[in-house]
C-alpha positions as CSV (number, residue, x, y, z in Angstrom):
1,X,0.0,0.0,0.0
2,X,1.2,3.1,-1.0
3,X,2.3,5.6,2.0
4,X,1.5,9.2,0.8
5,X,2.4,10.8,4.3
6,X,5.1,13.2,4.4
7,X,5.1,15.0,1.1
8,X,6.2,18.8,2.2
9,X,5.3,20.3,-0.8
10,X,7.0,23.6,0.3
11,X,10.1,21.8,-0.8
12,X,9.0,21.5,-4.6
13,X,10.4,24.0,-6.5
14,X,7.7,26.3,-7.8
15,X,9.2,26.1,-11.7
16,X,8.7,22.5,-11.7
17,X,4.6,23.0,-10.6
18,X,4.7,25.6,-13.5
19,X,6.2,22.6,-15.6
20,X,3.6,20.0,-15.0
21,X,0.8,23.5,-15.5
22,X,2.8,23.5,-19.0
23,X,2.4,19.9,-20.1
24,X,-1.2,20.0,-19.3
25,X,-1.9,23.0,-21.3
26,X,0.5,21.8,-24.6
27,X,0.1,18.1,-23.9
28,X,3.1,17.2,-24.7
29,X,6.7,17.0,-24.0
30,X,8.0,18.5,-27.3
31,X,5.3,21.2,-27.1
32,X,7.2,22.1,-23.7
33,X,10.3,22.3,-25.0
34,X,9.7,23.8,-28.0
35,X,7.1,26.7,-26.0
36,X,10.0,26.8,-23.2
37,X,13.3,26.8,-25.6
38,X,14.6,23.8,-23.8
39,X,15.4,20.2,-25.5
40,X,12.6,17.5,-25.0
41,X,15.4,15.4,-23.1
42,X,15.8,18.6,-20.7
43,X,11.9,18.8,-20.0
44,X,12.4,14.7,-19.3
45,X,14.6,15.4,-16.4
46,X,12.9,18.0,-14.8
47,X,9.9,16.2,-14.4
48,X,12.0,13.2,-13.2
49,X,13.0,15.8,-10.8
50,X,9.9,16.9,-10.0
51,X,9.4,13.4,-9.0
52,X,12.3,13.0,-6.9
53,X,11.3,15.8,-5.1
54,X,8.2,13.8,-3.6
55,X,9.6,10.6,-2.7
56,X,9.1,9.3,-6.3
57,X,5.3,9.5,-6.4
58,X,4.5,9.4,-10.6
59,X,3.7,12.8,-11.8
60,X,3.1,11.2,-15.5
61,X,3.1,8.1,-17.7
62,X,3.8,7.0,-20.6
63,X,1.0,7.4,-23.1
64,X,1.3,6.2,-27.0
65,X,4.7,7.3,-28.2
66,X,5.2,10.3,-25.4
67,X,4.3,11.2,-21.5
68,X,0.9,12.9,-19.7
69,X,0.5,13.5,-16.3
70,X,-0.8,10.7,-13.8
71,X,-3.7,12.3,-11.5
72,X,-0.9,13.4,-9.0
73,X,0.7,15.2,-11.7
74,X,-2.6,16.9,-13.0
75,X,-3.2,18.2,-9.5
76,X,0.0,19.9,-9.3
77,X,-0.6,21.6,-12.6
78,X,-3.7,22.5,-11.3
79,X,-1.5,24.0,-8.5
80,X,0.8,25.6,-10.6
81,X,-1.8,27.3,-12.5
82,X,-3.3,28.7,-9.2
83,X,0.5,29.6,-7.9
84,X,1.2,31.7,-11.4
85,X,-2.5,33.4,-10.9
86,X,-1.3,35.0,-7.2
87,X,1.6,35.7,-8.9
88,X,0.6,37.7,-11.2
89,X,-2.2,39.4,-8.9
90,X,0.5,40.4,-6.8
91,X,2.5,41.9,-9.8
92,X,-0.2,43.8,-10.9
93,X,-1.0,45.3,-7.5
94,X,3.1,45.7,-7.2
95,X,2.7,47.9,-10.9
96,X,-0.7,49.8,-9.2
97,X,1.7,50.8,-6.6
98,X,4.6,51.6,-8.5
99,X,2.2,53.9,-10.6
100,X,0.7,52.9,-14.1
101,X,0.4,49.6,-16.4
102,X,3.3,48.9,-18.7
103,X,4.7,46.5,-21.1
104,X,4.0,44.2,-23.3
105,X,1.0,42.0,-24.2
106,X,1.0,39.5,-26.7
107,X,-2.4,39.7,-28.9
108,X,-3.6,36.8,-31.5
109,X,-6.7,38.0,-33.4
110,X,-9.1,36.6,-35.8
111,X,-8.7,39.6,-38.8
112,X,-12.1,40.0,-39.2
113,X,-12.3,40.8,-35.6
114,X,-9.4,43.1,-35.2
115,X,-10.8,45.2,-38.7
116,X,-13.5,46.6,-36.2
117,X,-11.6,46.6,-32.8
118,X,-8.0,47.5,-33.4
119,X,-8.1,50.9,-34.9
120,X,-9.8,52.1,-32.0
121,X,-8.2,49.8,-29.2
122,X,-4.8,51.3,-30.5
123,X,-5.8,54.8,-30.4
124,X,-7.0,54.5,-26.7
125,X,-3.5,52.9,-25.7
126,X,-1.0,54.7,-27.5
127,X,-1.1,57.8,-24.2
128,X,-0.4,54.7,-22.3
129,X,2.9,52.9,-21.6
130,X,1.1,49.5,-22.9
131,X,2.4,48.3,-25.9
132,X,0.7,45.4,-28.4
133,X,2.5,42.4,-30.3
134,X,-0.3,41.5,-32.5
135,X,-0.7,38.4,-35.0
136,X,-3.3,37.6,-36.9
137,X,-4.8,33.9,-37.5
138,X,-7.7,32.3,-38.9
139,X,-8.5,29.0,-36.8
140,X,-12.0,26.9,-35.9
141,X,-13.5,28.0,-32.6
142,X,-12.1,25.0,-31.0
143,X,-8.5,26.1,-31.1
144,X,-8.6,29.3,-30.2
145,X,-8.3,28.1,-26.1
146,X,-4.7,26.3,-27.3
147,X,-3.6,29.9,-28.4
148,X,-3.4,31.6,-25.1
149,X,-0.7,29.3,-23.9
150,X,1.6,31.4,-26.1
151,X,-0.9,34.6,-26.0
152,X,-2.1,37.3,-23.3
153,X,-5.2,38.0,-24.7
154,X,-6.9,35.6,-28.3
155,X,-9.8,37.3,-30.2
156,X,-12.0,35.8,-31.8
157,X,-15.5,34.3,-32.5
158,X,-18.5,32.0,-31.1
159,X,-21.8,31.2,-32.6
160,X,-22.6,29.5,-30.2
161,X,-22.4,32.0,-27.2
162,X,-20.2,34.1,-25.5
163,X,-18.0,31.1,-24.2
164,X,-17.0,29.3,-27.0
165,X,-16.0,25.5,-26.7
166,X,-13.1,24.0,-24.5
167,X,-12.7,27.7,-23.1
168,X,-15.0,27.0,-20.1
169,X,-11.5,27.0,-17.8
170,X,-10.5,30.3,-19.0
171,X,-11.1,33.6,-18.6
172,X,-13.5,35.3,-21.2
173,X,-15.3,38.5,-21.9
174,X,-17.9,39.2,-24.3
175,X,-16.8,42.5,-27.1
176,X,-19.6,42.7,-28.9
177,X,-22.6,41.0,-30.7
178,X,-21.8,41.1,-34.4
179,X,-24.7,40.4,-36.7
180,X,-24.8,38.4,-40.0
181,X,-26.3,40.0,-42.8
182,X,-26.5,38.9,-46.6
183,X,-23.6,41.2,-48.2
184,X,-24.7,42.5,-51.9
185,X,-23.8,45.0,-54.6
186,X,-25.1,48.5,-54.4
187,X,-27.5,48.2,-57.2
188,X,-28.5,45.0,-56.6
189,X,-32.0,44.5,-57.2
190,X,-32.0,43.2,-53.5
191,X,-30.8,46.1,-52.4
192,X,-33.9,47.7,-52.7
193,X,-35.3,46.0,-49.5
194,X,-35.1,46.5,-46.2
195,X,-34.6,43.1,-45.4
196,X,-34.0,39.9,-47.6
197,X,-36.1,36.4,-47.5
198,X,-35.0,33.3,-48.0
199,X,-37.0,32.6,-51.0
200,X,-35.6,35.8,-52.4
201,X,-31.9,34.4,-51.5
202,X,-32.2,31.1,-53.4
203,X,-33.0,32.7,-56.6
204,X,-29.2,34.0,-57.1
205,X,-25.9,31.7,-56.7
206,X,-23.7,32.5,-53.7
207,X,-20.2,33.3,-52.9
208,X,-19.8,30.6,-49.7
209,X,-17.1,29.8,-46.9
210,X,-15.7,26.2,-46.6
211,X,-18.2,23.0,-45.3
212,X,-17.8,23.3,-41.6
213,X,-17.3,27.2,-41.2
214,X,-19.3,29.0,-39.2
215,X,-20.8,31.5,-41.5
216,X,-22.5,28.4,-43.2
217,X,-24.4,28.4,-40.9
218,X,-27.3,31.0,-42.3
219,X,-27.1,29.5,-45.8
220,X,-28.2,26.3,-44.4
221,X,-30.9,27.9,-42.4
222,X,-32.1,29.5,-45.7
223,X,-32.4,26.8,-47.6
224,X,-34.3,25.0,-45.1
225,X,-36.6,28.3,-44.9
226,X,-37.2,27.9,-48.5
227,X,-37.1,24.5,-49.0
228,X,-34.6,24.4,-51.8
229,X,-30.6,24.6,-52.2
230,X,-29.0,27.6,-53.2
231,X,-26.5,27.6,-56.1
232,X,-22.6,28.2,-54.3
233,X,-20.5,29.0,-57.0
234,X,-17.1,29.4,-55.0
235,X,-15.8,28.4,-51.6
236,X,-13.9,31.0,-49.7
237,X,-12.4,32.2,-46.3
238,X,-11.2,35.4,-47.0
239,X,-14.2,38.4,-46.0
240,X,-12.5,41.2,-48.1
241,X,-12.1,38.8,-51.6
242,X,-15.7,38.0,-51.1
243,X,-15.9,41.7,-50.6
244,X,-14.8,42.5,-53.8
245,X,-16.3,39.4,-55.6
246,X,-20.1,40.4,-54.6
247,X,-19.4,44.1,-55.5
248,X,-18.8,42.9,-58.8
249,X,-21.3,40.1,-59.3
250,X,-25.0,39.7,-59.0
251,X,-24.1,36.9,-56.6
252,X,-24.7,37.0,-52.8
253,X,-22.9,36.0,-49.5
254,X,-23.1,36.3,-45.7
255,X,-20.7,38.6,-44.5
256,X,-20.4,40.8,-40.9
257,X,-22.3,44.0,-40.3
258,X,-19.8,46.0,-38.3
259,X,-16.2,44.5,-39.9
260,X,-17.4,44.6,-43.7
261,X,-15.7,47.4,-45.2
262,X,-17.6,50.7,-45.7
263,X,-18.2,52.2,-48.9
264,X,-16.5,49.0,-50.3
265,X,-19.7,49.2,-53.3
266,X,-22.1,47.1,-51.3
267,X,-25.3,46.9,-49.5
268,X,-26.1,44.5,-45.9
269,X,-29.3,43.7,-45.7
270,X,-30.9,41.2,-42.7
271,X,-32.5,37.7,-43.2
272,X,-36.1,38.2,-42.0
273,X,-37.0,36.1,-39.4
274,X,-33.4,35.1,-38.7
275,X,-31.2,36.7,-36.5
276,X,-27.9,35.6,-37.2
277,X,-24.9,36.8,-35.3
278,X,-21.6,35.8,-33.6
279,X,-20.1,36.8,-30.9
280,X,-16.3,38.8,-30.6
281,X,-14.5,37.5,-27.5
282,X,-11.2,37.6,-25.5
283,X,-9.9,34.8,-24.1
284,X,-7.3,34.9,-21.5
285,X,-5.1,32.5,-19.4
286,X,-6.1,33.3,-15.8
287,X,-2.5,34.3,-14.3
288,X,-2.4,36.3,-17.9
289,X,-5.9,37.9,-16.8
290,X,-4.0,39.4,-14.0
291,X,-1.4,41.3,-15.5
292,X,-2.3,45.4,-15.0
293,X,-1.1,45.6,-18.6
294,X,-3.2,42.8,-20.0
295,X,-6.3,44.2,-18.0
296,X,-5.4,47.6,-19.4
297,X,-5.6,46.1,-22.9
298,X,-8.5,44.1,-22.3
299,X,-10.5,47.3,-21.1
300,X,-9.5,48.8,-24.0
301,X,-11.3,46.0,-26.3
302,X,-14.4,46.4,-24.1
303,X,-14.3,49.7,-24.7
304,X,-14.0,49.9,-28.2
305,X,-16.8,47.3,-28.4
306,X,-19.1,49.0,-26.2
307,X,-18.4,52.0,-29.3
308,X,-19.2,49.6,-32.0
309,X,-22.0,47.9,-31.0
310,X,-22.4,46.8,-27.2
311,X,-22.7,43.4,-25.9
Protein backbone atom coordinates (compact mmCIF):
# COMPACT_ATOMS: atom_id res chain seq x y z
CA UNK A 1 0.00 0.00 0.00
CA UNK A 2 1.19 3.08 -1.04
CA UNK A 3 2.27 5.63 1.97
CA UNK A 4 1.49 9.20 0.83
CA UNK A 5 2.35 10.79 4.30
CA UNK A 6 5.11 13.20 4.44
CA UNK A 7 5.13 15.02 1.05
CA UNK A 8 6.20 18.84 2.24
CA UNK A 9 5.31 20.26 -0.85
CA UNK A 10 7.00 23.56 0.31
CA UNK A 11 10.08 21.83 -0.80
CA UNK A 12 8.96 21.48 -4.56
CA UNK A 13 10.43 23.96 -6.50
CA UNK A 14 7.66 26.29 -7.81
CA UNK A 15 9.22 26.13 -11.72
CA UNK A 16 8.70 22.54 -11.70
CA UNK A 17 4.56 22.99 -10.56
CA UNK A 18 4.71 25.58 -13.49
CA UNK A 19 6.19 22.62 -15.55
CA UNK A 20 3.59 20.00 -14.99
CA UNK A 21 0.80 23.54 -15.54
CA UNK A 22 2.76 23.53 -18.96
CA UNK A 23 2.42 19.90 -20.08
CA UNK A 24 -1.23 20.04 -19.33
CA UNK A 25 -1.85 23.00 -21.34
CA UNK A 26 0.49 21.81 -24.60
CA UNK A 27 0.09 18.08 -23.89
CA UNK A 28 3.12 17.18 -24.74
CA UNK A 29 6.66 16.96 -23.98
CA UNK A 30 8.05 18.47 -27.30
CA UNK A 31 5.35 21.21 -27.11
CA UNK A 32 7.23 22.05 -23.67
CA UNK A 33 10.29 22.30 -24.98
CA UNK A 34 9.68 23.82 -28.02
CA UNK A 35 7.13 26.73 -25.96
CA UNK A 36 10.03 26.82 -23.19
CA UNK A 37 13.28 26.79 -25.58
CA UNK A 38 14.58 23.82 -23.79
CA UNK A 39 15.39 20.22 -25.50
CA UNK A 40 12.56 17.53 -25.04
CA UNK A 41 15.36 15.39 -23.12
CA UNK A 42 15.81 18.65 -20.74
CA UNK A 43 11.88 18.84 -19.96
CA UNK A 44 12.40 14.72 -19.33
CA UNK A 45 14.61 15.37 -16.45
CA UNK A 46 12.88 18.01 -14.83
CA UNK A 47 9.87 16.15 -14.37
CA UNK A 48 11.98 13.15 -13.20
CA UNK A 49 13.05 15.83 -10.83
CA UNK A 50 9.89 16.92 -9.99
CA UNK A 51 9.38 13.39 -8.97
CA UNK A 52 12.30 13.02 -6.89
CA UNK A 53 11.27 15.80 -5.10
CA UNK A 54 8.17 13.82 -3.61
CA UNK A 55 9.58 10.59 -2.71
CA UNK A 56 9.08 9.30 -6.27
CA UNK A 57 5.28 9.49 -6.43
CA UNK A 58 4.54 9.42 -10.58
CA UNK A 59 3.75 12.75 -11.77
CA UNK A 60 3.10 11.18 -15.54
CA UNK A 61 3.12 8.07 -17.74
CA UNK A 62 3.82 6.96 -20.64
CA UNK A 63 1.01 7.37 -23.07
CA UNK A 64 1.33 6.19 -26.98
CA UNK A 65 4.65 7.33 -28.18
CA UNK A 66 5.19 10.27 -25.36
CA UNK A 67 4.26 11.24 -21.51
CA UNK A 68 0.87 12.85 -19.68
CA UNK A 69 0.48 13.54 -16.33
CA UNK A 70 -0.84 10.74 -13.83
CA UNK A 71 -3.73 12.35 -11.49
CA UNK A 72 -0.92 13.35 -9.04
CA UNK A 73 0.73 15.19 -11.74
CA UNK A 74 -2.64 16.86 -13.03
CA UNK A 75 -3.24 18.21 -9.51
CA UNK A 76 0.00 19.93 -9.31
CA UNK A 77 -0.58 21.64 -12.64
CA UNK A 78 -3.73 22.50 -11.30
CA UNK A 79 -1.51 23.98 -8.46
CA UNK A 80 0.82 25.56 -10.65
CA UNK A 81 -1.75 27.29 -12.49
CA UNK A 82 -3.34 28.67 -9.17
CA UNK A 83 0.47 29.58 -7.94
CA UNK A 84 1.23 31.68 -11.42
CA UNK A 85 -2.49 33.45 -10.92
CA UNK A 86 -1.33 34.96 -7.18
CA UNK A 87 1.62 35.72 -8.90
CA UNK A 88 0.60 37.73 -11.21
CA UNK A 89 -2.21 39.40 -8.85
CA UNK A 90 0.48 40.40 -6.82
CA UNK A 91 2.49 41.92 -9.76
CA UNK A 92 -0.17 43.79 -10.87
CA UNK A 93 -1.03 45.33 -7.53
CA UNK A 94 3.07 45.67 -7.18
CA UNK A 95 2.66 47.89 -10.88
CA UNK A 96 -0.73 49.77 -9.20
CA UNK A 97 1.71 50.79 -6.65
CA UNK A 98 4.59 51.65 -8.49
CA UNK A 99 2.21 53.94 -10.56
CA UNK A 100 0.70 52.95 -14.14
CA UNK A 101 0.41 49.65 -16.37
CA UNK A 102 3.35 48.86 -18.68
CA UNK A 103 4.70 46.53 -21.11
CA UNK A 104 4.04 44.16 -23.29
CA UNK A 105 0.96 41.95 -24.21
CA UNK A 106 0.95 39.55 -26.74
CA UNK A 107 -2.42 39.72 -28.91
CA UNK A 108 -3.57 36.83 -31.54
CA UNK A 109 -6.75 37.99 -33.35
CA UNK A 110 -9.06 36.62 -35.80
CA UNK A 111 -8.72 39.61 -38.77
CA UNK A 112 -12.10 40.02 -39.21
CA UNK A 113 -12.34 40.84 -35.58
CA UNK A 114 -9.45 43.09 -35.24
CA UNK A 115 -10.75 45.22 -38.71
CA UNK A 116 -13.49 46.63 -36.21
CA UNK A 117 -11.63 46.58 -32.78
CA UNK A 118 -7.97 47.46 -33.45
CA UNK A 119 -8.10 50.90 -34.94
CA UNK A 120 -9.80 52.06 -31.96
CA UNK A 121 -8.18 49.76 -29.16
CA UNK A 122 -4.75 51.27 -30.52
CA UNK A 123 -5.79 54.79 -30.37
CA UNK A 124 -7.03 54.53 -26.67
CA UNK A 125 -3.47 52.88 -25.67
CA UNK A 126 -0.98 54.67 -27.54
CA UNK A 127 -1.08 57.78 -24.21
CA UNK A 128 -0.39 54.69 -22.35
CA UNK A 129 2.89 52.92 -21.57
CA UNK A 130 1.15 49.46 -22.85
CA UNK A 131 2.40 48.25 -25.90
CA UNK A 132 0.74 45.35 -28.38
CA UNK A 133 2.46 42.43 -30.34
CA UNK A 134 -0.26 41.51 -32.48
CA UNK A 135 -0.75 38.43 -35.01
CA UNK A 136 -3.26 37.61 -36.92
CA UNK A 137 -4.80 33.87 -37.53
CA UNK A 138 -7.72 32.34 -38.92
CA UNK A 139 -8.49 29.02 -36.81
CA UNK A 140 -11.97 26.89 -35.94
CA UNK A 141 -13.50 27.97 -32.57
CA UNK A 142 -12.14 25.03 -30.96
CA UNK A 143 -8.46 26.06 -31.08
CA UNK A 144 -8.57 29.30 -30.21
CA UNK A 145 -8.26 28.10 -26.13
CA UNK A 146 -4.72 26.30 -27.26
CA UNK A 147 -3.57 29.88 -28.39
CA UNK A 148 -3.39 31.62 -25.10
CA UNK A 149 -0.72 29.33 -23.90
CA UNK A 150 1.60 31.45 -26.06
CA UNK A 151 -0.88 34.63 -25.98
CA UNK A 152 -2.14 37.31 -23.33
CA UNK A 153 -5.18 37.96 -24.71
CA UNK A 154 -6.90 35.62 -28.25
CA UNK A 155 -9.81 37.32 -30.19
CA UNK A 156 -11.99 35.84 -31.76
CA UNK A 157 -15.52 34.34 -32.51
CA UNK A 158 -18.47 32.01 -31.11
CA UNK A 159 -21.77 31.17 -32.62
CA UNK A 160 -22.58 29.51 -30.21
CA UNK A 161 -22.38 32.00 -27.19
CA UNK A 162 -20.21 34.07 -25.51
CA UNK A 163 -17.99 31.14 -24.23
CA UNK A 164 -16.97 29.34 -26.99
CA UNK A 165 -15.98 25.53 -26.72
CA UNK A 166 -13.11 24.00 -24.48
CA UNK A 167 -12.65 27.72 -23.11
CA UNK A 168 -14.96 26.96 -20.10
CA UNK A 169 -11.47 26.98 -17.82
CA UNK A 170 -10.46 30.28 -18.97
CA UNK A 171 -11.14 33.64 -18.55
CA UNK A 172 -13.53 35.29 -21.17
CA UNK A 173 -15.31 38.54 -21.88
CA UNK A 174 -17.87 39.17 -24.28
CA UNK A 175 -16.78 42.46 -27.12
CA UNK A 176 -19.57 42.72 -28.90
CA UNK A 177 -22.61 40.99 -30.67
CA UNK A 178 -21.83 41.09 -34.37
CA UNK A 179 -24.73 40.42 -36.65
CA UNK A 180 -24.85 38.43 -40.05
CA UNK A 181 -26.35 39.95 -42.84
CA UNK A 182 -26.48 38.89 -46.56
CA UNK A 183 -23.60 41.18 -48.22
CA UNK A 184 -24.71 42.47 -51.87
CA UNK A 185 -23.77 44.99 -54.55
CA UNK A 186 -25.15 48.51 -54.39
CA UNK A 187 -27.48 48.20 -57.16
CA UNK A 188 -28.51 44.96 -56.61
CA UNK A 189 -32.03 44.51 -57.25
CA UNK A 190 -31.99 43.20 -53.47
CA UNK A 191 -30.79 46.09 -52.38
CA UNK A 192 -33.94 47.73 -52.65
CA UNK A 193 -35.33 46.01 -49.54
CA UNK A 194 -35.08 46.51 -46.20
CA UNK A 195 -34.60 43.07 -45.43
CA UNK A 196 -34.01 39.86 -47.61
CA UNK A 197 -36.14 36.39 -47.50
CA UNK A 198 -35.01 33.26 -47.99
CA UNK A 199 -37.04 32.64 -51.01
CA UNK A 200 -35.58 35.84 -52.36
CA UNK A 201 -31.89 34.45 -51.48
CA UNK A 202 -32.23 31.07 -53.41
CA UNK A 203 -32.95 32.73 -56.56
CA UNK A 204 -29.18 34.03 -57.07
CA UNK A 205 -25.88 31.75 -56.73
CA UNK A 206 -23.70 32.52 -53.69
CA UNK A 207 -20.22 33.26 -52.90
CA UNK A 208 -19.83 30.59 -49.70
CA UNK A 209 -17.15 29.85 -46.93
CA UNK A 210 -15.74 26.24 -46.61
CA UNK A 211 -18.21 23.00 -45.28
CA UNK A 212 -17.80 23.34 -41.61
CA UNK A 213 -17.33 27.21 -41.20
CA UNK A 214 -19.28 29.04 -39.19
CA UNK A 215 -20.82 31.53 -41.51
CA UNK A 216 -22.47 28.45 -43.22
CA UNK A 217 -24.41 28.43 -40.88
CA UNK A 218 -27.27 31.03 -42.27
CA UNK A 219 -27.06 29.48 -45.79
CA UNK A 220 -28.24 26.27 -44.44
CA UNK A 221 -30.87 27.89 -42.41
CA UNK A 222 -32.12 29.54 -45.75
CA UNK A 223 -32.44 26.79 -47.60
CA UNK A 224 -34.25 24.96 -45.12
CA UNK A 225 -36.56 28.32 -44.87
CA UNK A 226 -37.20 27.94 -48.48
CA UNK A 227 -37.10 24.47 -49.03
CA UNK A 228 -34.59 24.36 -51.76
CA UNK A 229 -30.65 24.58 -52.16
CA UNK A 230 -28.99 27.55 -53.15
CA UNK A 231 -26.49 27.62 -56.11
CA UNK A 232 -22.56 28.23 -54.26
CA UNK A 233 -20.48 29.04 -56.98
CA UNK A 234 -17.15 29.45 -54.96
CA UNK A 235 -15.85 28.41 -51.60
CA UNK A 236 -13.89 30.97 -49.70
CA UNK A 237 -12.37 32.15 -46.32
CA UNK A 238 -11.23 35.35 -47.01
CA UNK A 239 -14.17 38.42 -45.98
CA UNK A 240 -12.46 41.15 -48.11
CA UNK A 241 -12.10 38.83 -51.55
CA UNK A 242 -15.68 38.00 -51.11
CA UNK A 243 -15.91 41.72 -50.62
CA UNK A 244 -14.76 42.51 -53.81
CA UNK A 245 -16.30 39.35 -55.61
CA UNK A 246 -20.10 40.39 -54.60
CA UNK A 247 -19.35 44.08 -55.50
CA UNK A 248 -18.85 42.92 -58.78
CA UNK A 249 -21.25 40.11 -59.28
CA UNK A 250 -24.97 39.69 -59.03
CA UNK A 251 -24.11 36.94 -56.62
CA UNK A 252 -24.73 37.00 -52.81
CA UNK A 253 -22.86 35.98 -49.54
CA UNK A 254 -23.08 36.30 -45.65
CA UNK A 255 -20.71 38.62 -44.54
CA UNK A 256 -20.42 40.79 -40.90
CA UNK A 257 -22.31 44.00 -40.27
CA UNK A 258 -19.76 46.01 -38.28
CA UNK A 259 -16.19 44.54 -39.93
CA UNK A 260 -17.40 44.61 -43.69
CA UNK A 261 -15.71 47.37 -45.15
CA UNK A 262 -17.65 50.72 -45.66
CA UNK A 263 -18.15 52.21 -48.93
CA UNK A 264 -16.54 49.03 -50.33
CA UNK A 265 -19.67 49.18 -53.30
CA UNK A 266 -22.14 47.08 -51.31
CA UNK A 267 -25.29 46.86 -49.48
CA UNK A 268 -26.14 44.49 -45.88
CA UNK A 269 -29.30 43.67 -45.71
CA UNK A 270 -30.87 41.22 -42.66
CA UNK A 271 -32.47 37.72 -43.17
CA UNK A 272 -36.06 38.20 -42.05
CA UNK A 273 -37.04 36.12 -39.35
CA UNK A 274 -33.38 35.13 -38.65
CA UNK A 275 -31.16 36.71 -36.47
CA UNK A 276 -27.87 35.65 -37.21
CA UNK A 277 -24.92 36.85 -35.27
CA UNK A 278 -21.56 35.76 -33.56
CA UNK A 279 -20.05 36.77 -30.88
CA UNK A 280 -16.31 38.77 -30.60
CA UNK A 281 -14.46 37.48 -27.50
CA UNK A 282 -11.17 37.62 -25.53
CA UNK A 283 -9.93 34.82 -24.13
CA UNK A 284 -7.30 34.90 -21.54
CA UNK A 285 -5.11 32.46 -19.36
CA UNK A 286 -6.14 33.27 -15.81
CA UNK A 287 -2.52 34.27 -14.25
CA UNK A 288 -2.37 36.34 -17.91
CA UNK A 289 -5.85 37.87 -16.78
CA UNK A 290 -3.97 39.36 -14.04
CA UNK A 291 -1.38 41.32 -15.49
CA UNK A 292 -2.31 45.41 -14.95
CA UNK A 293 -1.13 45.63 -18.63
CA UNK A 294 -3.17 42.83 -20.01
CA UNK A 295 -6.26 44.22 -17.96
CA UNK A 296 -5.41 47.62 -19.35
CA UNK A 297 -5.63 46.13 -22.88
CA UNK A 298 -8.45 44.13 -22.34
CA UNK A 299 -10.51 47.25 -21.11
CA UNK A 300 -9.52 48.76 -24.00
CA UNK A 301 -11.27 46.01 -26.29
CA UNK A 302 -14.43 46.45 -24.05
CA UNK A 303 -14.33 49.75 -24.74
CA UNK A 304 -14.05 49.91 -28.23
CA UNK A 305 -16.80 47.30 -28.37
CA UNK A 306 -19.15 49.03 -26.18
CA UNK A 307 -18.38 51.99 -29.30
CA UNK A 308 -19.20 49.61 -32.03
CA UNK A 309 -22.02 47.88 -30.97
CA UNK A 310 -22.37 46.76 -27.25
CA UNK A 311 -22.70 43.42 -25.90
Amino acid sequence: MDDRRGHDLSRVDPRHLDLLRELADRGSVTAVARATHRTPSAVSQQLRTAQRELRGVPLVEPHGRGLRLTEAGRLLADGGRELSRTVAQVQARWDEFMGSASGTVRVATLPSAATVLLPGVLDRLAATAVELECTDLDIAESEYSGMVADHDIVIGHSFTGPVPAGAEHLVTAALLREPLDIAVRADHPLAAKARVTARDLVAYEWYGVPLGYPFDGLRIAVETAAGQPVQVAQRLRDNRLIEALVAASDRVAVLPRYSTTPGAGLTLRPVHGMAAARWIIAILRPDHAERLAVRTALDAFRAVGREVGGV
